[in-house]
C-alpha positions in Angstrom: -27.2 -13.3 10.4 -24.1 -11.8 8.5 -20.9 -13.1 8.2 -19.0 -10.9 10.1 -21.7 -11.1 12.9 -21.8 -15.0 12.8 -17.4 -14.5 13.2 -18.2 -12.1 15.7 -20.5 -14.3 17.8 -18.3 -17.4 17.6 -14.8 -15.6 17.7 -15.1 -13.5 21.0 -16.5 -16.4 22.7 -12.5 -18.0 22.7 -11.0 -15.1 23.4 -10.2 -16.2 27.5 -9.5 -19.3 26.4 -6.9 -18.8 23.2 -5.3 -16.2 26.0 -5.1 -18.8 28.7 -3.9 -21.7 26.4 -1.4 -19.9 24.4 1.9 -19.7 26.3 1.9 -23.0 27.1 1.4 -24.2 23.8 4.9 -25.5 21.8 5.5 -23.7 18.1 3.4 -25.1 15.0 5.1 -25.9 11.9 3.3 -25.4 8.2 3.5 -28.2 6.1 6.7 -29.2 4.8 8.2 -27.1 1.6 8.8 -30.7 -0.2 4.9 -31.9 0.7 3.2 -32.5 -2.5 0.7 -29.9 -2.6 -2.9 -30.9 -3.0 -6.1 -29.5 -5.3 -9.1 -28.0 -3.3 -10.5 -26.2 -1.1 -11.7 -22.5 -0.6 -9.5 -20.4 1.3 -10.7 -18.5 4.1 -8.4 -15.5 4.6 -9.3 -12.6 7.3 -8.5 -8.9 6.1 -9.4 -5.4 8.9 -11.7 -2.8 7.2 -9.8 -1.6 4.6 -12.2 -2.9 2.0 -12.0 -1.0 -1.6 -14.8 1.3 -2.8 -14.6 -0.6 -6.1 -12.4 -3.0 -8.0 -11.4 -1.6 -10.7 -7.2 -1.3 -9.8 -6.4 1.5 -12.4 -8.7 3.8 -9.9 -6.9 2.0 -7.0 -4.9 3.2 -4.2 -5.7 1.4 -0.6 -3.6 -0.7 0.7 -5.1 -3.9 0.2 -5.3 -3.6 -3.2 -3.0 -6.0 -3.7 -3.2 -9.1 -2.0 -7.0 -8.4 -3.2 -6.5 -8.1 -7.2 -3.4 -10.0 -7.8 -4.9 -12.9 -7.9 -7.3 -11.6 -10.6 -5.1 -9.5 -12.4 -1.6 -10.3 -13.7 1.1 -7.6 -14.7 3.1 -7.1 -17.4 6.6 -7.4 -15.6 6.8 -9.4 -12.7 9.3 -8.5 -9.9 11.8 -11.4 -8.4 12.9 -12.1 -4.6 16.3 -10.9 -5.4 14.5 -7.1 -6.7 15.1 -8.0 -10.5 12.4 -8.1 -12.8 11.2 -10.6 -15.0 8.5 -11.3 -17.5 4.3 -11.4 -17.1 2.3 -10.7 -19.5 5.4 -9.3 -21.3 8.3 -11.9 -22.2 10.8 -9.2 -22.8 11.3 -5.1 -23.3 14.2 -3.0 -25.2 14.7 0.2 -24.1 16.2 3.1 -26.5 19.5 4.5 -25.3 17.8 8.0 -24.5 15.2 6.0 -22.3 12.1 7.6 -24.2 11.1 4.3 -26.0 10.1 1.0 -24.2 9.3 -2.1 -27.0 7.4 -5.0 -25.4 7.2 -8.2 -26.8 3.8 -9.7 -25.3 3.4 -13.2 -24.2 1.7 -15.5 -26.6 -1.7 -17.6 -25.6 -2.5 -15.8 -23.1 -6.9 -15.4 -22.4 -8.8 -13.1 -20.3 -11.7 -14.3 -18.1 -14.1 -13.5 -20.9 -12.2 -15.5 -23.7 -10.6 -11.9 -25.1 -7.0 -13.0 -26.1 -4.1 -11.0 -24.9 -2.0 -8.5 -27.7 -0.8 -5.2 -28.5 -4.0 -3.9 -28.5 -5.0 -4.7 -25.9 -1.6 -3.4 -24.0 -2.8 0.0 -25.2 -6.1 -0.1 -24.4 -4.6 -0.4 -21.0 -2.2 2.3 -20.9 -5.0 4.8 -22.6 -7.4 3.5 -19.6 -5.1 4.4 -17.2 -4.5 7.8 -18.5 -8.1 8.7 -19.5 -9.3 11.6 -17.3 -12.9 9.6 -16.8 -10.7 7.0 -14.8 -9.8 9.4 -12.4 -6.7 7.1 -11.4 -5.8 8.4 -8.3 -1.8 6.0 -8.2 -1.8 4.6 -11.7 -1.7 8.0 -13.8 0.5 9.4 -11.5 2.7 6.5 -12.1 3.1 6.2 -15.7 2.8 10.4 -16.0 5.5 10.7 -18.7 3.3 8.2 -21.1 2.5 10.0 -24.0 1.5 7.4 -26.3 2.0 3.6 -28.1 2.1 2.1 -31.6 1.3 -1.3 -32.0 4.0 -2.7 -34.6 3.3 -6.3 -34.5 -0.2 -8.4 -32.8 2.8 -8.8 -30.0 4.9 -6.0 -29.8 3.9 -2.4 -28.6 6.1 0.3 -28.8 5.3 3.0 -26.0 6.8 6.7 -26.3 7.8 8.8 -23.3 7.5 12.5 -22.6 11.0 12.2 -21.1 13.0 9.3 -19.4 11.9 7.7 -16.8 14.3 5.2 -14.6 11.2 3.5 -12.6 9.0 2.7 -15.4 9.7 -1.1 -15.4 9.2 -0.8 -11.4 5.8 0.6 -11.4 4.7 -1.9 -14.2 5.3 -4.7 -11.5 2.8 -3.4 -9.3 -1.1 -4.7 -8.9 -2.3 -0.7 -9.4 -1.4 -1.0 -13.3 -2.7 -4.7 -13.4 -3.8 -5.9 -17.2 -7.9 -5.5 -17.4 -10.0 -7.1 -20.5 -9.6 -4.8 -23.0 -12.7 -6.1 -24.5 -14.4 -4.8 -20.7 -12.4 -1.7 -21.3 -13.8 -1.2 -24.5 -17.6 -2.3 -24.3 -18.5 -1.9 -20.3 -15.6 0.3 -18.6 -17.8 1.2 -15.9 -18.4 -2.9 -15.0 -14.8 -2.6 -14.2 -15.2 -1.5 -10.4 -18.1 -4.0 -9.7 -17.1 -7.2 -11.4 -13.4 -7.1 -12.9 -12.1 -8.9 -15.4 -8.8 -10.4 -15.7 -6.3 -12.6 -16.9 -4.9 -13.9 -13.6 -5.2 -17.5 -11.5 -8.6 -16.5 -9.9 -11.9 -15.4 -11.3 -14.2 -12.8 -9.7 -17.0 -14.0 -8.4 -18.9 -12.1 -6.2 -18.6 -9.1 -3.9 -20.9 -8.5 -0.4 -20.2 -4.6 -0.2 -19.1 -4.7 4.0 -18.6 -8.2 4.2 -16.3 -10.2 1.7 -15.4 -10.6 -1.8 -15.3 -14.2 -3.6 -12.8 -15.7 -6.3 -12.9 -19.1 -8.1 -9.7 -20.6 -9.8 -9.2 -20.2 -13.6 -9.1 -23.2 -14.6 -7.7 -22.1 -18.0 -4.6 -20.3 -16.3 -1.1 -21.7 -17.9 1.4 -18.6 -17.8 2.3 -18.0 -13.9 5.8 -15.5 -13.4 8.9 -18.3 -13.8 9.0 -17.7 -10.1 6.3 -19.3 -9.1 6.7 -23.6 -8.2 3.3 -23.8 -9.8 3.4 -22.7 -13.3 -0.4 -24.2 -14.1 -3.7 -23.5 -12.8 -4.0 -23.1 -8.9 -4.4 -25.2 -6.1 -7.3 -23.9 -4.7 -11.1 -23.8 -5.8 -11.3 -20.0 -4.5 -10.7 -17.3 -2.0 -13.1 -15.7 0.3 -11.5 -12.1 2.0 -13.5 -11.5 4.7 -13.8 -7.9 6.1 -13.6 -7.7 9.9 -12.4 -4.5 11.5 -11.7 -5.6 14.8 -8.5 -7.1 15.5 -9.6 -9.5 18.3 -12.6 -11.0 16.0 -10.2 -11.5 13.3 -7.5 -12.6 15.2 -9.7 -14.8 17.5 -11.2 -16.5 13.8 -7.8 -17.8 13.3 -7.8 -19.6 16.5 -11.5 -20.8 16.0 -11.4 -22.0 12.2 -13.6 -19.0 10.4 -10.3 -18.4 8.8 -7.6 -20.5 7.6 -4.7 -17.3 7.1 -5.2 -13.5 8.3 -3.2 -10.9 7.3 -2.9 -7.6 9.8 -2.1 -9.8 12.6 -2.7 -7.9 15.8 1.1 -6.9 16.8 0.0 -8.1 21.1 -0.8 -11.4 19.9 2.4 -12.0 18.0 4.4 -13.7 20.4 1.5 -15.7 21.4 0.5 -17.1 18.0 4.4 -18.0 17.4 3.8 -20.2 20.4 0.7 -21.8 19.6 0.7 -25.4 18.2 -0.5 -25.7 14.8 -0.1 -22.2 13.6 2.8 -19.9 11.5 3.5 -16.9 12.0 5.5 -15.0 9.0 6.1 -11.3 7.9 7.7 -8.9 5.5 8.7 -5.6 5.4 6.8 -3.4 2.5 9.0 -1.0 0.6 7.9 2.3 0.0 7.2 5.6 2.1 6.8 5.0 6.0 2.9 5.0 7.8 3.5 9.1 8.5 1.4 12.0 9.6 1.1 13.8 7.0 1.1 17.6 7.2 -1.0 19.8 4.8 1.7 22.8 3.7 -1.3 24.4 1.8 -2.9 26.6 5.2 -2.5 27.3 8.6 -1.2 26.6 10.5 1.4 24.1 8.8 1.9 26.7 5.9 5.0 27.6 8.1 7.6 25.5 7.8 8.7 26.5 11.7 5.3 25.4 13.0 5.7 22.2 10.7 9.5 21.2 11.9 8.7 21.9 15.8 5.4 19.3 15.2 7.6 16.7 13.8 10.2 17.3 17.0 7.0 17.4 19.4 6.3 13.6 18.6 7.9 11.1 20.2 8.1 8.4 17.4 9.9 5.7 19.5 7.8 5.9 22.1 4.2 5.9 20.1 5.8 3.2 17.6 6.9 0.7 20.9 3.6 1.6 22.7 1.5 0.5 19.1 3.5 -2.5 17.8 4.5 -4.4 20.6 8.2 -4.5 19.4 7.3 -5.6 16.2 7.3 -2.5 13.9 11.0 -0.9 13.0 11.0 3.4 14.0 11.6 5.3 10.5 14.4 7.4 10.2 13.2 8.9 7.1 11.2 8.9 4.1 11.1 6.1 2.4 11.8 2.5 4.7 14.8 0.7 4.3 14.1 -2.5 1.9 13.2 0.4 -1.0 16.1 0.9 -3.3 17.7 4.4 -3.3 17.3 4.0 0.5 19.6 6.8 2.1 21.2 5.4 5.3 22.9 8.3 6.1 19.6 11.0 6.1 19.6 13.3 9.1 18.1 12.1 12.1 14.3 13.0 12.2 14.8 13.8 16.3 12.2 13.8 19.1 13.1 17.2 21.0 9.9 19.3 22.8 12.4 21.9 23.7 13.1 22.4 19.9 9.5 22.1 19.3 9.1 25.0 21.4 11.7 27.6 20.3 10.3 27.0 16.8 6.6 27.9 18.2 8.1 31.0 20.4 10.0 32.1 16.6 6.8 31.1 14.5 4.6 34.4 16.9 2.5 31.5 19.1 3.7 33.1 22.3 0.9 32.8 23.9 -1.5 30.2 26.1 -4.7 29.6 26.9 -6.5 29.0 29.7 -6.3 25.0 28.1 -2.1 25.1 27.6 -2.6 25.4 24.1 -0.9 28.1 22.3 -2.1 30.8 20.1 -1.2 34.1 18.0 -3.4 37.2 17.4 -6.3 36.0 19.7 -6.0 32.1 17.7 -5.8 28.7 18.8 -2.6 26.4 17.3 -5.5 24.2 16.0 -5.0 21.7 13.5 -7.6 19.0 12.1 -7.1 15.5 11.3 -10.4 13.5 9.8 -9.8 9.9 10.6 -12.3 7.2 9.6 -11.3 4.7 12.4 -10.7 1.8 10.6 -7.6 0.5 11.7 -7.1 0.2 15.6 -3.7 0.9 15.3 -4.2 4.0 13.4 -6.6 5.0 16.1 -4.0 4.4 18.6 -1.3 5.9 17.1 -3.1 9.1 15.9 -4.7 9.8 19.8 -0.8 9.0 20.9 0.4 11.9 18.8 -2.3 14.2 19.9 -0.9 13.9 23.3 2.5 14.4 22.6 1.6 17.3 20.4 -0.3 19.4 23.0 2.5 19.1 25.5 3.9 21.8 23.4 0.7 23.5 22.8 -0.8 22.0 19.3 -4.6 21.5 19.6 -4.8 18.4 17.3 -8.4 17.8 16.8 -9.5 14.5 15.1 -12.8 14.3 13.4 -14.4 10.9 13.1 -15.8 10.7 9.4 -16.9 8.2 6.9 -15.0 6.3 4.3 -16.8 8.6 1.9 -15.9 12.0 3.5 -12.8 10.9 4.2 -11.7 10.4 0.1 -13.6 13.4 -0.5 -11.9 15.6 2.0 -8.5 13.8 0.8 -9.0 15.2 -3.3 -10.0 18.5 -2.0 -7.4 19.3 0.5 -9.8 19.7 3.4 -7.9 19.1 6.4 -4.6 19.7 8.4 -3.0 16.5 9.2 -4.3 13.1 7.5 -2.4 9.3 7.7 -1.6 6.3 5.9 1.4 5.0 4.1 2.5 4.5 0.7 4.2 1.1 -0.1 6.0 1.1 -3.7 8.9 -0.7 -5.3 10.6 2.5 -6.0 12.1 5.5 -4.4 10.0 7.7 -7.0 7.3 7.3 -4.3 9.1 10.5 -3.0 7.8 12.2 -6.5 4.4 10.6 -6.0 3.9 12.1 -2.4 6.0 15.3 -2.7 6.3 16.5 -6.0 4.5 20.2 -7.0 3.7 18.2 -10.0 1.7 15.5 -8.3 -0.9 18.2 -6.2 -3.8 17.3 -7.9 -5.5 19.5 -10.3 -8.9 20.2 -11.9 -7.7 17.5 -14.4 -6.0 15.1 -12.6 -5.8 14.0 -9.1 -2.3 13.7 -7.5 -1.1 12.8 -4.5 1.2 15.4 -3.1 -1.2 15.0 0.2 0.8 17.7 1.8 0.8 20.4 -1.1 4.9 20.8 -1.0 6.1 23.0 -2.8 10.0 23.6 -3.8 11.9 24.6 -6.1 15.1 22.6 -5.2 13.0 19.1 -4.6 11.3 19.3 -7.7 14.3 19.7 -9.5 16.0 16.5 -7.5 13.4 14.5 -8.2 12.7 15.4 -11.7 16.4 14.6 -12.1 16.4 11.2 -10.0 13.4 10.0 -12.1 14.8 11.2 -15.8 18.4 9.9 -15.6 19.1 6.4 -16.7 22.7 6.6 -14.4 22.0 4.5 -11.4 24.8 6.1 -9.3 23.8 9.7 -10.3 19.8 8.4 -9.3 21.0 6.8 -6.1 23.1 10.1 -5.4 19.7 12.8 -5.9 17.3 10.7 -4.1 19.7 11.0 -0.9 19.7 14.7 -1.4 15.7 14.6 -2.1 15.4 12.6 1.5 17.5 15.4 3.0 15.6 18.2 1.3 12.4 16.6 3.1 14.2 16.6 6.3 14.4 20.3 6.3 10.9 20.7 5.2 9.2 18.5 7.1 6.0 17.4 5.4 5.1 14.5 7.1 6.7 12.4 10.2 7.7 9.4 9.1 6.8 7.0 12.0 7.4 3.0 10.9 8.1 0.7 8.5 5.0 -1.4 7.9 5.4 -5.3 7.8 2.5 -7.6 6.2 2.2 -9.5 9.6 0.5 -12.5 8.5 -0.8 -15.8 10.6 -2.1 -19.0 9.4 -3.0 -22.5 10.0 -0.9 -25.2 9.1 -3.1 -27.0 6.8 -2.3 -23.9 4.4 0.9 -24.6 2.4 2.3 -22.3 -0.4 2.6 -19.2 1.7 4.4 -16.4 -0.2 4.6 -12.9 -0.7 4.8 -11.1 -4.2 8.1 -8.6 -3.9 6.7 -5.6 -5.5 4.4 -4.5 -3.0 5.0 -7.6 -0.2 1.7 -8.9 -0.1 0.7 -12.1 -0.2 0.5 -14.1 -3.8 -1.6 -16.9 -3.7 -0.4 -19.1 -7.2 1.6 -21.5 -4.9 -0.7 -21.7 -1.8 -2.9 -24.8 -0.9 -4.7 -26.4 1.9 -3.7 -30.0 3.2 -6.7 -32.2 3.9 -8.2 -31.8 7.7 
């Protein structure tokens, strides 16, 4: 019997009972933040279905990437609480006054998993990974896309030349997605990367069961944690075991039965139950970044017409599907990147639900007409538009059915196509589809060049992700300029014009703001979340004895 079908069997047995027990039960309380944190133990954490095709992070870009490889990996900045950034693998950086030079000065004594020491060299080997067409980096390359090259002055120091400036550079080199890999694997085996990586970080790879779980064991050797961290030596525990379980119940229902010490993707309904229950926590952060959204493909019918695409944005009622999906525990977006990402614009226009908008748009855009089904069409042609979906994620599921609703109502035939994980990423590079969903967390506001910039649509030599193939003039030139300038007014000032050019052109519908909703049991200690991406970091966790 697998794992997941051994959970399965055991977990949905409770369910009745952690129902029937739960309101009753008084709020548990992890152990105490001065408790003396102990050695041992293999933590059990539960994760849904969004398991990586491989592991290599440079060719990374799910969402669970993180909490995943961080604990492998380590970074060469490292981003505080307070959103200031500190030193990893780098103990400091000048910058040239034009902003085209970055000097790092490396950390000293630093190993990777397979004894390869930590220099210059090494930096660059990283930086020429990412870039390398043979990656295929789908995040990473996009990323750092106005690297040009490095020079390695000193075994410490690497001085790394831009195309032109670039005001997030020191942001995106926080994140897991551009995570330090052995250069010696890089060199000799880059193609080992995505089945057994190799690190510097707090936790060795061990072993991967492709649909089931992936294994880490502590490094033992590890001596050079972020100054944020309480624990600046090797780790508490012996390992970490994610285990993959789609369904929300089974994974949920593990927590309350002991396959699982912490789950992350806590089902929103059960929320205000586990809060409740003795001897569990409940905690949560908000991700910064682009919103979960619809995105809308620009590059054919019928959302090639910015009419048809601004009455499908006011056809959904984003309020309604958001309260219906989350229980009251996910915040309604008001725009295009969520509120804890800096260069946030609190005063963007209103992205309005409105059906009889919706429909002047469709009556101006020629689809007059209706069929004997209510939905409209033009020249003899459904209003059809297609949305693969791999069903992964119940509340994607739920969310994307709630939207086809709302969307016929004013005559959209929203079609969703059940495909694998496979066709799914292969429809994705190739622009095969009409609508598609996900979100984009990031610690930067040039997430809005990532997802909309006619730079980033992806190319026979690199793949971008400008998912929704805009293209305009006036954006490009507002984020080129928010992302070159080294004023942080003047930045702060074209990303709120950027976030009211997407308004008008309506490439996506920004739907939520995404917390890590995260439940545990309160022999796990340590709990905290890394700030560049909000996921969970695992240097200062432990497990109390039982």
């Amino acid at each position: 019997m697998t794992a997941r079908r051994r959970i399965a069997a055991l977990t949905l047995a409770t369910a009745l009972l952690a129902g029937l027990g739960a309101c009753a039960a008084e709020p548990g309380g992890s152990p105490a933040d001065d408790a003396t944190p102990v050695a041992g133990g293999t933590l059990r954490v539960g994760e849904n279905a969004d398991e990586p095709t491989l592991l290599d992070p440079h060719q990374l870009s799910t969402t669970n990437t993180t909490t995943l490889l961080r604990p492998i990996f380590d970074t060469l900045v490292w981003q505080n609480k307070d959103g200031s950034f500190a030193g990893g693998l780098a103990d400091s950086w000048d910058v040239s006054p034009d902003g085209l030079e970055y000097t790092f000065h490396l950390r000293e004594g630093v190993t990777f998993h397979d004894g390869s020491p930590w220099n210059a060299e090494g930096l660059k080997a990283n930086f020429e990974h990412i870039i390398d067409p043979a990656t295929k980096s789908p995040l990473a390359a996009s990323y750092i896309a106005p690297y040009r090259s490095s020079e390695v002055v000193d075994e410490y120091t690497l001085k790394v030349t831009l195309a032109t400036p670039y005001s997030s550079f020191i942001n995106v080199l926080a994140q897991t997605y551009l995570s330090i890999v052995s250069p010696k694997q890089i060199a000799e085996a880059p193609g080992t990367i995505a089945e057994h990586p190799i690190g510097s970080g707090p936790y060795k790879f061990d072993k991967w069961v492709k649909g089931e779980s992936i294994s880490l064991v502590r490094n033992d050797d590890y001596a050079w944690a972020p100054e944020e961290a309480k624990n600046q030596g090797a780790p508490y525990l012996d390992g970490i075991t994610f285990t993959f379980v789609p369904e929300d119940a089974v994974r949920y229902n593990g927590l309350l039965a002991d396959d699982f010490d912490i789950i992350e993707w806590t089902p929103p309904q059960n929320v205000a139950q586990i809060e409740k229950k003795e001897g569990f926590t409940f905690t949560s952060t908000d991700r910064p970044g682009h919103p979960f959204s619809l995105w809308l493909n620009s590059e054919r019918a019928p959302f090639d017409d910015v009419a048809v695409r601004q009455a499908f944005v006011a056809s959904i009622d984003r309020k309604d599907i958001v309260d219906t999906v989350s229980f009251g525990q996910w915040e309604v977006s008001n725009g295009y990147i969520t509120p804890v990402t800096p260069d946030y614009a609190e005063n963007a226009s209103a992205i309005d639900f409105d059906p009889d908008r919706a429909n002047e748009l469709l009556d101006e855009a020629g689809w007059t007409g209706r069929d004997a089904d209510g939905y409209r069409t033009k020249d003899g042609e459904r209003l059809t538009a297609f949305l693969p979906h791999t069903g992964t994620v119940a509340q994607t599921t739920q969310i994307i059915e709630l939207a086809q609703a709302a969307a016929k109502k004013v005559g959209f035939d929203v079609q969703i196509q059940l495909v694998s994980t496979q066709e799914a990423t292969d429809r994705s590079a190739v622009g095969d589809y009409d609508l598609t969903s996900g979100i984009w967390t990031t610690n930067t506001a040039d997430v809005l060049w990532i997802r909309y910039s006619s730079d980033n649509i992806t190319t026979p030599e690199r793949r971008g992700q400008n998912g929704s193939y805009t293209r305009d003039d006036e954006l490009d030139g507002l984020l080129d300029s928010a992302r070159q300038t080294t004023d942080d007014a003047e930045r702060a000032s074209l990303y709120e014009q950027a976030q009211e050019r997407l308004v008008e052109l309506a490439p996506a519908v920004p739907l939520y703001v995404r917390p890590d909703l995260v439940s545990h049991n309160d022999r796990v200690g340590g709990v905290t979340f890394e700030s560049a991406y909000g996921a969970l970091w695992f240097q200062d966790t432990w497990l109390a004895a039982e």
